[in-house]
C-alpha positions as CSV (number, residue, x, y, z in Angstrom):
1,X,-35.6,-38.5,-72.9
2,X,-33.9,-36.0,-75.5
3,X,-36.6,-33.6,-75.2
4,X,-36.1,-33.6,-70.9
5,X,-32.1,-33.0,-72.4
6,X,-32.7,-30.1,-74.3
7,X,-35.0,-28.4,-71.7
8,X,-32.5,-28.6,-69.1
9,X,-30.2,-26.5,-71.5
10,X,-32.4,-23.1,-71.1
11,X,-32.1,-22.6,-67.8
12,X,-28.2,-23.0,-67.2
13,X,-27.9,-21.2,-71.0
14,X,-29.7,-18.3,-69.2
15,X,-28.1,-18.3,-65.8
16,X,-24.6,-18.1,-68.1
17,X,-26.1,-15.4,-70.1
18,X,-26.5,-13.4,-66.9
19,X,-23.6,-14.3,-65.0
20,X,-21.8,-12.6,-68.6
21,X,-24.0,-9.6,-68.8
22,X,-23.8,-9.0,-65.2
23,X,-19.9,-9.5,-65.5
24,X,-19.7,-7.2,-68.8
25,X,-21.7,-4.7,-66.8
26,X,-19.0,-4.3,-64.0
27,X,-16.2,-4.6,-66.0
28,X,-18.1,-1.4,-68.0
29,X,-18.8,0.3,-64.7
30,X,-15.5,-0.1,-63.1
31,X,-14.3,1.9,-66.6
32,X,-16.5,4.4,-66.1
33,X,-15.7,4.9,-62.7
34,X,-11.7,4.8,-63.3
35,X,-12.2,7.0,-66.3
36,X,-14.3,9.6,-64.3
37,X,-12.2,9.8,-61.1
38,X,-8.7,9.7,-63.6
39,X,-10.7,12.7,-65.4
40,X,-11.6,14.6,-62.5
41,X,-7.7,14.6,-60.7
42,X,-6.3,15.2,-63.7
43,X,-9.0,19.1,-64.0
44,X,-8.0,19.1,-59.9
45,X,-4.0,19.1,-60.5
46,X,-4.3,21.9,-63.1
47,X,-6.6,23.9,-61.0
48,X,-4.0,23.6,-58.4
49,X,-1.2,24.7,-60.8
50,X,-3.2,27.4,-61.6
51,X,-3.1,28.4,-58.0
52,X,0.4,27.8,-57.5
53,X,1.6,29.8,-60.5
54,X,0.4,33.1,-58.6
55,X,2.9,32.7,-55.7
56,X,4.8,35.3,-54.8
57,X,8.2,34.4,-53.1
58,X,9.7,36.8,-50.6
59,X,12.5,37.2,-49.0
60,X,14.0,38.4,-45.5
61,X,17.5,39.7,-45.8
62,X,20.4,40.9,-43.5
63,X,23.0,44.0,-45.5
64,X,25.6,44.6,-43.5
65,X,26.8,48.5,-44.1
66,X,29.8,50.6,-43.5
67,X,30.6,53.9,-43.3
68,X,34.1,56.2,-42.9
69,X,34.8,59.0,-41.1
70,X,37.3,61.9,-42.2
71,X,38.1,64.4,-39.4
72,X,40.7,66.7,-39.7
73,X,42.2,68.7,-36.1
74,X,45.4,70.5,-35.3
75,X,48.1,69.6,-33.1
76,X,51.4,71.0,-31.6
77,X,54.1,70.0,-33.1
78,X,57.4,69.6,-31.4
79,X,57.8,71.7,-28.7
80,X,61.3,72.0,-28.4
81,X,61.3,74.5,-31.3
82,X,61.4,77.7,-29.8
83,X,57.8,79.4,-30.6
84,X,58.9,83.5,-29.2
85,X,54.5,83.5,-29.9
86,X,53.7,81.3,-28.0
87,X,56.6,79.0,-26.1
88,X,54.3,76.2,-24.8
89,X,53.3,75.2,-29.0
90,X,55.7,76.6,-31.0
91,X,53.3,74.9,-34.2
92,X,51.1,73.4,-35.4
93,X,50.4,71.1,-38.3
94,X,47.1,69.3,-39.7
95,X,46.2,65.4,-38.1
96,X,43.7,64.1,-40.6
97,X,41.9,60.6,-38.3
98,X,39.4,58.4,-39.6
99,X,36.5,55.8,-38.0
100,X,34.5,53.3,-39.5
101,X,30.7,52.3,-38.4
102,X,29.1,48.8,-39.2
103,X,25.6,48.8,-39.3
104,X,23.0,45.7,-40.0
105,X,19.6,46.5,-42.1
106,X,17.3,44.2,-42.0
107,X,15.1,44.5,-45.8
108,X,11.8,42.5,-46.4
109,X,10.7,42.4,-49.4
110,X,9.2,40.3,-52.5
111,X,11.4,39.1,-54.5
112,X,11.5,40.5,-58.1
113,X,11.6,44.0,-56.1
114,X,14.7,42.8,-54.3
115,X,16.6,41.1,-56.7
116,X,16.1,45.0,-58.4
117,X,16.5,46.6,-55.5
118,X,17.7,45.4,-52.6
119,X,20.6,47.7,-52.3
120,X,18.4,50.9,-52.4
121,X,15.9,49.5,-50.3
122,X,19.2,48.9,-47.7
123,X,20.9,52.5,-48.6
124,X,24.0,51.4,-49.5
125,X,26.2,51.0,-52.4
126,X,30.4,50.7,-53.1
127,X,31.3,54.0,-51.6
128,X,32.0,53.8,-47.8
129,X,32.7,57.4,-47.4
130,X,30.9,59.7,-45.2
131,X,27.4,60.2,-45.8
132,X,27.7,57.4,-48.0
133,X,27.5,53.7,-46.8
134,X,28.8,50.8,-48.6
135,X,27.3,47.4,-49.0
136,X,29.8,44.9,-47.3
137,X,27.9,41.7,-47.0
138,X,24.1,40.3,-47.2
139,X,22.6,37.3,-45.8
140,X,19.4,35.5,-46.9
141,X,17.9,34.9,-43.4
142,X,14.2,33.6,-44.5
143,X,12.0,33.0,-47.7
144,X,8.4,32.1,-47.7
145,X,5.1,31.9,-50.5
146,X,2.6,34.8,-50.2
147,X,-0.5,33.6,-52.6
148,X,-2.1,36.7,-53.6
149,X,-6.0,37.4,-52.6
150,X,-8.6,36.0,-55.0
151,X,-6.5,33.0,-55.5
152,X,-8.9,30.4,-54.0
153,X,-11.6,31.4,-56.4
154,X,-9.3,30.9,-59.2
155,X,-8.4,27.7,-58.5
156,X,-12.4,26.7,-57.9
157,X,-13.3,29.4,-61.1
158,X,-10.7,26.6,-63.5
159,X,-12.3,23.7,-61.5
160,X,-15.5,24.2,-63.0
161,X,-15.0,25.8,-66.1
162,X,-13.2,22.3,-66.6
163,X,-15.4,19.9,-65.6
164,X,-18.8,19.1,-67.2
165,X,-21.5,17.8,-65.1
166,X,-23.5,14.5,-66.3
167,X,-26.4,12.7,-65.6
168,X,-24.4,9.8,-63.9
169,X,-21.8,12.2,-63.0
170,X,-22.1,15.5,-60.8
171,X,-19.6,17.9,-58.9
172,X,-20.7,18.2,-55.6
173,X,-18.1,20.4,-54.1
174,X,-14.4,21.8,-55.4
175,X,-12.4,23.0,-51.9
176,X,-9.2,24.8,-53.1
177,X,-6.7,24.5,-50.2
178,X,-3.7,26.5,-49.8
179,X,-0.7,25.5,-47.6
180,X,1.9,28.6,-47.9
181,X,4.5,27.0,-45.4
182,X,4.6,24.1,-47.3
183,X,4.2,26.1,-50.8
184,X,1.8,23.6,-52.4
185,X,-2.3,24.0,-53.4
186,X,-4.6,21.5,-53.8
187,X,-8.4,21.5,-54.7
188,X,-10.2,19.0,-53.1
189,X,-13.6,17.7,-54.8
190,X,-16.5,15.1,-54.4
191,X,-18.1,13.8,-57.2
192,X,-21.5,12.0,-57.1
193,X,-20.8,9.0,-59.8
194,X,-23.4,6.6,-60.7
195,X,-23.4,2.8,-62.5
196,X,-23.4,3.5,-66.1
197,X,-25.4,0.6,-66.9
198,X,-27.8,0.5,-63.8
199,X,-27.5,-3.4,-63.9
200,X,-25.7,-3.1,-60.3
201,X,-27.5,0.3,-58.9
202,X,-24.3,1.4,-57.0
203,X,-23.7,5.5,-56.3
204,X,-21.1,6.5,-54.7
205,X,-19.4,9.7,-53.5
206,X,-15.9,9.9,-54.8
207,X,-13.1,12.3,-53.4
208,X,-10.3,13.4,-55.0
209,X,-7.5,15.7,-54.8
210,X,-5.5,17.2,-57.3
211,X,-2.2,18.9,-56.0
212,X,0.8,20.9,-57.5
213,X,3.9,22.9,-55.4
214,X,4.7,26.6,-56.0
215,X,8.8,27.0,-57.0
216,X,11.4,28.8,-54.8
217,X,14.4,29.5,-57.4
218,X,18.0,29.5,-55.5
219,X,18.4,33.2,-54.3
220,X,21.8,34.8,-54.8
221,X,22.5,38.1,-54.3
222,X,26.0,39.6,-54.8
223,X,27.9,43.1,-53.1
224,X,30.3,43.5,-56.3
């Protein structure tokens, strides 16, 4: 009777044994899997700030100019002063008039040049006399990102200099993706990621997408 006893221990000892190992084994491949995915958005987000550090912001602007105009003509001057030279203007005397002209200039430009330039690029500066115009007032009417050519690749090119392929691990594709409206780049990538320990022969194709948004500083531009 104590030997049928011990007997029957085996087979439940066993069955626990697995149930443990089989247990241990997903806890270990649910590790490996967090540890790959948390690896590969964290090489995704810094190709992606690689991308958005190479935005260009640029900047549509509005300057309104003005200009003043000296002319100088002669006119009679009382003609009640006998004139024997001429009776219908006895004199004359000097009647200097001015005008002023407003203008609008549109300027586009990017916006390191601007901030530099903008009042030679909208031929104007503080002296409102003729042929000079003066810069009265400017207005910021639109600002967008322009991401240069080539900076796709880059983001792919730090992708994969980042990320190491494994046996149990492999990149299958890195798509950089660049949304200029919205100023942000992402990279999008699949990784083929296998069980570590085999025990529960899953595979699975993983996306992830690592993201990171350009910077627009306040623009302000002054006349004085």
């Amino acid at each position: 009777m104590r030997h049928l006893q011990r007997g029957s221990v085996s087979p439940v000892f066993a069955m626990v044994l697995m149930v443990v190992i089989l247990l241990l084994g997903a806890v270990l491949d649910r590790e490996w899997l967090n540890f790959k995915m948390h690896l590969a958005e964290e090489i995704a987000d810094f190709a992606a700030e690689s991308g958005a550090r190479r935005a260009e912001v640029w900047d549509a602007i509005v300057v309104r100019v003005r200009q003043v105009q000296y002319s100088t003509t002669e006119r009679c001057v009382d003609p009640s002063i006998p004139n024997p030279l001429d009776p219908a203007c006895p004199g004359t005397e000097l009647v200097t008039t001015s005008t002023t002209r407003y203008d609008s200039r549109p300027v586009v430009a990017e916006e390191q040049v601007l901030l530099r330039d903008w009042k030679a690029l909208a031929r104007c500066g503080s002296d409102p006399v003729e042929p000079n115009w003066s810069c009265e007032s400017v207005l910021v009417d639109d600002r967008w990102f322009v991401y240069p050519s080539g900076t796709e690749r880059l983001m792919r090119q730090v992708f994969e200099e980042n990320w190491q392929d494994q046996p149990l691990s492999h990149l299958v594709n890195p798509t950089p993706i660049i949304d200029a409206g919205e100023g942000l780049t992402k990279v999008r990538v699949i990784v083929d990621i296998s069980s570590v320990t085999g025990l529960l022969g899953w595979r699975r194709n993983m996306e992830i997408t690592g993201a990171a948004k350009s910077r627009m500083e306040p623009l302000q531009l002054s006349v004085r």
